[in-house]
N, C-alpha and C positions, 0 to 999 in steps of 0.2 A: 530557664537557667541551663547553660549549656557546659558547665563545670565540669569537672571529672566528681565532684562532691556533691553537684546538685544539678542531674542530667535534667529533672523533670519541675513544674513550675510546682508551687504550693499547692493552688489549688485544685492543680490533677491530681497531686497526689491524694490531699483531702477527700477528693469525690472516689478513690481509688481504693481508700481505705473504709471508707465508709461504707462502701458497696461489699465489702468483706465480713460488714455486717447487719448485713440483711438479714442472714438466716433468724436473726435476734432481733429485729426488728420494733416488734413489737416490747422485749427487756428495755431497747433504746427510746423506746417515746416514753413507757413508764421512768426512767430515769428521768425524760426531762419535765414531764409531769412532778417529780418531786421537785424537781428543782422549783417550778415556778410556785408551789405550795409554801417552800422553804421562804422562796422570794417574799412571800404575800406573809407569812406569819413572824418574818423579821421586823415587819414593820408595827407590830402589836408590844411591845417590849418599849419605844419612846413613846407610843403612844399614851399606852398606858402611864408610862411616868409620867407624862405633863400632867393626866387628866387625875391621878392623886395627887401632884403637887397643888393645882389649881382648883381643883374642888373637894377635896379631901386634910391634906395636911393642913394649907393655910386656913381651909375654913373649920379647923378641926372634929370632921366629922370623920369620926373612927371606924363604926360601921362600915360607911364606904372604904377608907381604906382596906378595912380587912377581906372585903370583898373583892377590890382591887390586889393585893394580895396573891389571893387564891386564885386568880385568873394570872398574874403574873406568872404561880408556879407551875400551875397548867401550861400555858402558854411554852415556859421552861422545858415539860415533858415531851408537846408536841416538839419542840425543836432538836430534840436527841432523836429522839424517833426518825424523826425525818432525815436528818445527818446522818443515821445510822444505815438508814435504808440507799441512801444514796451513794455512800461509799459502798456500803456492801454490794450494789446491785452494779454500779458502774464497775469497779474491780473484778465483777464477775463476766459481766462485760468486755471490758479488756480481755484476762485470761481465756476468754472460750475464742476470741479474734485471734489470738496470737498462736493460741496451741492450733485450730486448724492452718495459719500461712505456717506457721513450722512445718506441718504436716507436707504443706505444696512447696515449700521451701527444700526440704529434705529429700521427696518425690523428684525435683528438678534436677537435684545434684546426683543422685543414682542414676537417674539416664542419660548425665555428659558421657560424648565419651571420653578415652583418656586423654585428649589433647587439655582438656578441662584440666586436668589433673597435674601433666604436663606443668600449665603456666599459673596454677594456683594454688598458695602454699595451704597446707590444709588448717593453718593456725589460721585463715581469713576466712576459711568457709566456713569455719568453728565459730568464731565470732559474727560472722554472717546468720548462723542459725540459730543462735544461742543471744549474745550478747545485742547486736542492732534488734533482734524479734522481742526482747524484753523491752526495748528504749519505745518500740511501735506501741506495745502494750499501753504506756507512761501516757502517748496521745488520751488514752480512755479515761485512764484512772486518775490520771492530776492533770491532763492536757484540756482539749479542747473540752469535753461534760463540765470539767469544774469552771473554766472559764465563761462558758454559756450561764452557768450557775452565778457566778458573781457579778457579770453581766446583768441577769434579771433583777438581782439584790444592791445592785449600784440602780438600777431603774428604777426601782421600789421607793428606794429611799432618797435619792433626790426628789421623786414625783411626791412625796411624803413632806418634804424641805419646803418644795415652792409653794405646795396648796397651805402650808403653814403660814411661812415669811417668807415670800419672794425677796424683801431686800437684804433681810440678814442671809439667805442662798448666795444670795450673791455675792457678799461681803465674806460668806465664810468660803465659795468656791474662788475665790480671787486667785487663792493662789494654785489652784491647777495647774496651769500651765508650764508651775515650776516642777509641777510632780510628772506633768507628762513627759517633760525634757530629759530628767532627771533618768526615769524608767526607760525612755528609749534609748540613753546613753548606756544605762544598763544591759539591757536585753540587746545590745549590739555588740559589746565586750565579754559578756556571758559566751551568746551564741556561738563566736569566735575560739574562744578557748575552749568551750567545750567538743567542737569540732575537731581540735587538736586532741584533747584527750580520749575523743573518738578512734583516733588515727594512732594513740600510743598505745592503747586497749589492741588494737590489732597487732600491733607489731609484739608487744609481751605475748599474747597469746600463740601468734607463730612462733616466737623465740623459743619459749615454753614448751613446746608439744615438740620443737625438731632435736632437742637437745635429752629430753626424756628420752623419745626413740631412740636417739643415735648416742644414750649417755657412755656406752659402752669403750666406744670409740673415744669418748673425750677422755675417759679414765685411761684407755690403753697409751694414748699418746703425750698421757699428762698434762691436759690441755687444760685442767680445772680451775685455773688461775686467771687466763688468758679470759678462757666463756665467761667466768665469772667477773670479769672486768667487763666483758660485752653486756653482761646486762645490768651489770650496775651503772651503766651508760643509758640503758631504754628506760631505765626504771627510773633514774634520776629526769629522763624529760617526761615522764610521765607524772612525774611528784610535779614539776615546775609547770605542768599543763595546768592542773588540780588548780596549784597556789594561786593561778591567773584567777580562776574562776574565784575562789575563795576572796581575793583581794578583791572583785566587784561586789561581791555580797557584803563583806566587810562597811563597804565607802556607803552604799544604796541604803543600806536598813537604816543607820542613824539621819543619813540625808530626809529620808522620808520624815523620820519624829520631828525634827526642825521641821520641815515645811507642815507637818500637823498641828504641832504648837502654834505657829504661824498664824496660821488659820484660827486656829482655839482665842487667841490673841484680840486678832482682830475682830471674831467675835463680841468676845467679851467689850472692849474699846465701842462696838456700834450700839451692844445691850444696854451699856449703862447710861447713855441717852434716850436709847426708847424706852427704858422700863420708866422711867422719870416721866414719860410722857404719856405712860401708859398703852402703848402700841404694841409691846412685844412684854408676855408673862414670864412672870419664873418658870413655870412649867414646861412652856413654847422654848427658852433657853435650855433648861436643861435636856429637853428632848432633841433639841440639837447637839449638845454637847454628846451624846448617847449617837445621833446618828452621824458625826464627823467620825469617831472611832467606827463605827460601821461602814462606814466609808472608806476611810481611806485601809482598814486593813484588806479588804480585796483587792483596793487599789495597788499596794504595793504588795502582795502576791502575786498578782495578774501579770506582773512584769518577769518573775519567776515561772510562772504558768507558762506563760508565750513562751522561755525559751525551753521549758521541757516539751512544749508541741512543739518548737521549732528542732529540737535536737530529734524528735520522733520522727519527724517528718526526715530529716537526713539522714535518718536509720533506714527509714522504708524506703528511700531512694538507692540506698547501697543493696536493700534485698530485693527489690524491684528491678534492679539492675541484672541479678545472677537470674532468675524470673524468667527477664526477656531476653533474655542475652541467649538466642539460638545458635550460636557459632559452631557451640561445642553439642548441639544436641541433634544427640542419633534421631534420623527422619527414619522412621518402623513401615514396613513397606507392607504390599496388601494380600500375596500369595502367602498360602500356610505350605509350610516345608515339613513332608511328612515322611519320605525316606529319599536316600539317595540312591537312582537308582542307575545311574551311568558313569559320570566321571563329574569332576571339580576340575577347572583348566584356569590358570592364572596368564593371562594374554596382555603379554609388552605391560607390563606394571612398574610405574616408578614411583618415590615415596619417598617427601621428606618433614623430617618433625620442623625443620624451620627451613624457611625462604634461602634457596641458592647451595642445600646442602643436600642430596642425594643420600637417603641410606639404600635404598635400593632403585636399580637403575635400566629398564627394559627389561623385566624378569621376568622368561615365560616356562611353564611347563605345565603337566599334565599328571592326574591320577585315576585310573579306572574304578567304580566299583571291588571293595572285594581288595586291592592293594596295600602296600605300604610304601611310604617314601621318607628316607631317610634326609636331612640337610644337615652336611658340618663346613665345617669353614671356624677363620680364626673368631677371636673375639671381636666385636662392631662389626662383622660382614654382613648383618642384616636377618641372620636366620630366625631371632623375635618374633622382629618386623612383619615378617610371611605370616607367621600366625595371629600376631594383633591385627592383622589385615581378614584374614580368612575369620577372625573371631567376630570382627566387624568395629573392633575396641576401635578404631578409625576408618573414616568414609573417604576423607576427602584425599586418592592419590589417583592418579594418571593411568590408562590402561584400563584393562575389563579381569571380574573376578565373578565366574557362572560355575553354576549347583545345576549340572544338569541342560545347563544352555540358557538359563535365567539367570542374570544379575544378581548374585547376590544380595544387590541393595533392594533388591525388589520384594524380599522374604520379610514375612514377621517376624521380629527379633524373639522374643520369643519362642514360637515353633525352632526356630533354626538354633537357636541356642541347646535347646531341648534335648537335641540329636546330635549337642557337639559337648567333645567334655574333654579341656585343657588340663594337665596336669604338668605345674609348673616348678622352675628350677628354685625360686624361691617360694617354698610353701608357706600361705597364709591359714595359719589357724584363729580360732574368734576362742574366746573366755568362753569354756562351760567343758561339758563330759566327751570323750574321743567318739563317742555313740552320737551325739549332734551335731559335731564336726564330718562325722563319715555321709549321716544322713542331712545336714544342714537344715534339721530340726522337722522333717519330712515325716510321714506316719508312715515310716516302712518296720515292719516288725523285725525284732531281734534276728532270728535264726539266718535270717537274709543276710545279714548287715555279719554276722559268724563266719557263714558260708564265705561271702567273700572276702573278706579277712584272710582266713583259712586257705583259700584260692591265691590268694600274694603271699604267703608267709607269714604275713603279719598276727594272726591270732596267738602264736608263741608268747612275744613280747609282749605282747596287751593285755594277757591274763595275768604276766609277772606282777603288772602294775597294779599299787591301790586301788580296787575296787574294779579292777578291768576294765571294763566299758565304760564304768561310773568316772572313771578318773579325770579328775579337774585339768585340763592341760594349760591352764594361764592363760593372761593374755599374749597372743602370737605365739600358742606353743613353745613359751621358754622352761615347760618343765619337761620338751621333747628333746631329745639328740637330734639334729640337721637331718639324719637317717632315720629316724624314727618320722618324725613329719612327714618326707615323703611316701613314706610306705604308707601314712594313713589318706593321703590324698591321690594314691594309686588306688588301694583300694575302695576310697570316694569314686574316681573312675571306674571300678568295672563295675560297684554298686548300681552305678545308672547306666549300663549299659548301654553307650552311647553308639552313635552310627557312623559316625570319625570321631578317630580317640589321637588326640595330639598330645604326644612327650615331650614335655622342654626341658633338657637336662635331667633328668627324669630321675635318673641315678648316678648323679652326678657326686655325689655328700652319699653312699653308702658305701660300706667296706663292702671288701670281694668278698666273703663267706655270702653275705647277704645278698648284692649283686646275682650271684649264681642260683640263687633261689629265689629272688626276684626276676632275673631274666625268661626262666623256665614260665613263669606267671607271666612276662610280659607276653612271653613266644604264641603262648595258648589263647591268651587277648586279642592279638592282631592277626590272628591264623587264618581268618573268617572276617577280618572286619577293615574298613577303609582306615589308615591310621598315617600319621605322620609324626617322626623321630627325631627330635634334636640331638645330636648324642655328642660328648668329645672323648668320650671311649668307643675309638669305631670297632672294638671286639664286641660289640654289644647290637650293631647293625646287620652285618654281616648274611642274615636272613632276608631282609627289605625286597621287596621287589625293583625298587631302584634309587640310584643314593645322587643327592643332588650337590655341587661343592660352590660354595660360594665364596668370590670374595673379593673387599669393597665395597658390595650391594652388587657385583654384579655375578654371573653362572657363568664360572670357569669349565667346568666337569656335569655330564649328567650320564649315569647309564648303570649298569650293575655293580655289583664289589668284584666280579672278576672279570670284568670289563675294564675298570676302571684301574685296575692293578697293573693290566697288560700293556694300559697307556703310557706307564710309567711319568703321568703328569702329577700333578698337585695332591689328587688322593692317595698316591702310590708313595709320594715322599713322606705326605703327613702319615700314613699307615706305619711307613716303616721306622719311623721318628717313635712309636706311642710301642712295635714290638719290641725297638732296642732298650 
């Protein structure tokens, strides 16, 4: 299948997922060992009936009955037992399958890099790990085990039919052929809708997660109306996906009782000639009567069955997809990057996030050991870019990017990261205490984590707060000020004392009181250490070793701040635009 819905065939996938559970192997043959136990003790239930109706009730020997009986209720007890084990041990099955591919599921998605990101909304990767990884589960727990399961207990009990009465089998499977019609009509209108409500589950869950984030925005623009007409639109074709499914289950279940009565029917219609003739018992009847209802109810679950494996299998195809899908996944290189000990040179480098759009365009410059280099330029001129490129967050641009006269893509990510530490204009914080944010839950002890606090300014403000370090910052630090954030993700920076320390907008969201006492910390930071500045406060560069000016994607300006002043070019006008 070469679908966008179903890149890969069934039965790869099957062999696919199955091999997933190997490590279980052994819980997997015991499951289907129950099953065939289950298969073999289903068939003691009409047995036993015929053989009390036939030598027991008619011949009114009571004794036997009541022994028959009591193997009845046995019998009974084996069969919970065994259904109990089977559910339990399959469903344990599933769940231990699905929590480790979440595990490689989730693993995959942290090492895209961000073009990844870029073109996928996170409500699909959400439902990618979350919602399709439960529907693979559904393969174990009601998919293919219990199918294999009904399978062996559909084999039991016809092979049970014909060693009985071959021609009443035949008379009572007559009508098959109406139930298989039936069930594949089904299981092909099922499969169909629920595919769609596959596809609305996605889109609610993107809807959901972008409008939470950004609810802010919807409230400020008084958009509440408007969004909420947008999803009472997804939500309503998500209700109408549902109803489809609903409306075959509806038409199938009664369809199936007809065609069982049918059957029961014609039974009966063949019986009451042969019992006359003595060929076919009361017993031999009623134990058919007992194994059509045995019969036909797997029959028509089986047809439900198939599409919960078939909707599984389309689940593992959409996670199988993110899986393999190397587009977006950073290739880790094989040198360990242990300090920097000459320069970083970015040579003729061009860069675009989509086909025929240049954000940066033949960018070259240079940084020694030991320097600092500043980049301003207006808004979109690319100055990010330089750093999601140097950070490695994307591979694939034009030109050469060397640590030393090695490739940067040549490093382990890793090591290289180790010894680089971003501090960004938009600060991300996670849910928990300002202390795991600064350490990102790392074993570095307190006085450290004070120290440089205390080193940015920041230990003032943090003590004022509830519980100081203890303090809960929410999720994304919405219980910080814009300036409060970054100060704790400056401070995250000098904490790991990195070996290039890049400011993006850095102080960008802090008032000037604070600015001036955060500057003095930045000053001391990059005094000694390779660092690169984004700044659009250029009273805040003015120390750099050299200030790069961009703009378009391309390098208008490179050289000092009083070089650059004397030029009276683009740095010189935008300077003096920010002193007036």
């Amino acid at each position: 299948m070469n679908t966008d819905t179903n890149r890969y065939s069934n039965l790869y996938l099957m062999q696919r997922i199955l091999k997933l559970a190997s490590p279980y192997r052994y819980r997997l043959l015991a499951v289907l060992f129950i099953s065939l136990l289950a298969a073999c003790s289903a068939l003691l239930t009409p047995y036993l009936t015929q053989y009390a109706l036939d030598h027991a009730i008619l011949k009114s020997d009571y004794d036997l009955l009541q022994r028959i009986i009591t193997m009845m209720i046995v019998v009974l007890v084996i069969n919970a037992i065994l259904s109990y084990a089977f559910t339990y041990h399959s469903g344990w099955l599933g769940q231990s399958i699905i929590s480790r591919l979440r595990v490689h599921v989730f693993k995959h998605i942290l090492n895209n890099n961000l073009t990844y990101f870029d073109h996928t909304p996170v409500g699909t990767s959400t439902t990618r790990t979350i919602n399709d990884i439960e529907s693979v589960n559904q393969i174990f727990s009601e998919g293919v085990l219990n199918i294999l399961s009904d399978l062996l207990t559909i084999t039991a009990i016809m092979s049970f039919m014909f060693y009985t009465s071959w021609t009443l089998s035949l008379v009572a499977l007559s009508v098959l052929p109406l139930l298989l019609i039936a069930a594949y009509i089904f299981k092909e209108g099922v499969r169909k809708s629920f595919t769609e409500v596959r596809n609305q589950v996605t889109r609610i869950n993107t809807f959901i997660q972008e409008h939470i984030t950004g609810n802010w925005i919807v409230q400020l623009f008084n958009a509440e109306s408007r969004e909420l007409d947008k999803f009472k639109e997804i939500n309503e074709a998500h209700k109408q996906a549902n109803i489809r499914s609903i409306f075959y289950y509806s038409v199938f279940f009664p369809v199936v009782e007809i065609i069982s009565s049918l059957s029961l029917g014609a039974m009966l219609w063949y019986w009451s000639g042969s019992y006359v003739k003595g060929q076919i018992t009361l017993g031999e009847f009623n134990s058919f009567i007992l194994c059509i209802n045995m019969l036909f109810r797997p029959i028509r679950m089986m047809a439900d069955k198939f599409n919960t494996l078939q909707m599984g299998l389309i689940a593992a195809d959409r996670v199988f997809k993110i899986i393999d899908n190397k587009l977006y996944h950073t290739t880790d290189g094989s040198i360990v990057f242990e300090q920097l000990n000459h320069s970083i040179i970015m040579d003729d480098v061009s860069f675009s996030y989509t086909d025929g759009q240049e954000v940066l365009s033949h960018v070259s410059f240079s940084i020694n050991k030991g320097e600092s280099l500043a980049i301003v330029g207006s808004t979109g001129s690319g100055k990010s870019t330089i750093i999601a490129l140097l950070s490695r967050n994307y591979d694939t641009y034009k030109g050469k990017i060397t640590f030393d006269g090695i490739d940067l893509r040549h490093y382990q990510l890793d090591s290289l990261r180790k010894n680089m530490t971003v501090v960004l204009q938009d600060v991300f914080l996670f849910s928990g205490s300002i202390y795991d944010n600064i350490t990102l839950r790392l074993p570095i002890p307190r006085e450290q984590v004070v120290a440089a606090a205390t080193f940015c300014g920041a230990h003032d403000f943090i003590q004022q707060l509830p519980g100081a370090y203890d303090f809960n910052v929410m999720e994304r630090g919405q219980s910080l000020s814009l300036g409060q954030r970054q100060l704790i993700s400056i401070v995250r920076a000098v904490l790991f004392n990195p070996q290039l320390l890049i400011l993006d907008e850095a102080t960008s969201s802090i008032d000037t009181n604070t600015e001036r006492l955060l500057q003095r910390a930045v000053d001391k930071v990059i005094a000694d250490r390779t660092s690169i500045i984004i700044a659009h406060r250029l009273s805040t560069i003015q120390k750099v070793n050299r200030i790069l000016v961009l703009e378009k994607g391309k390098i208008v300006e490179y050289g000092t701040h009083d070089e650059l002043l004397k030029r009276n070019g683009a740095y010189s006008k935008l300077y003096a635009t920010q002193l007036k």
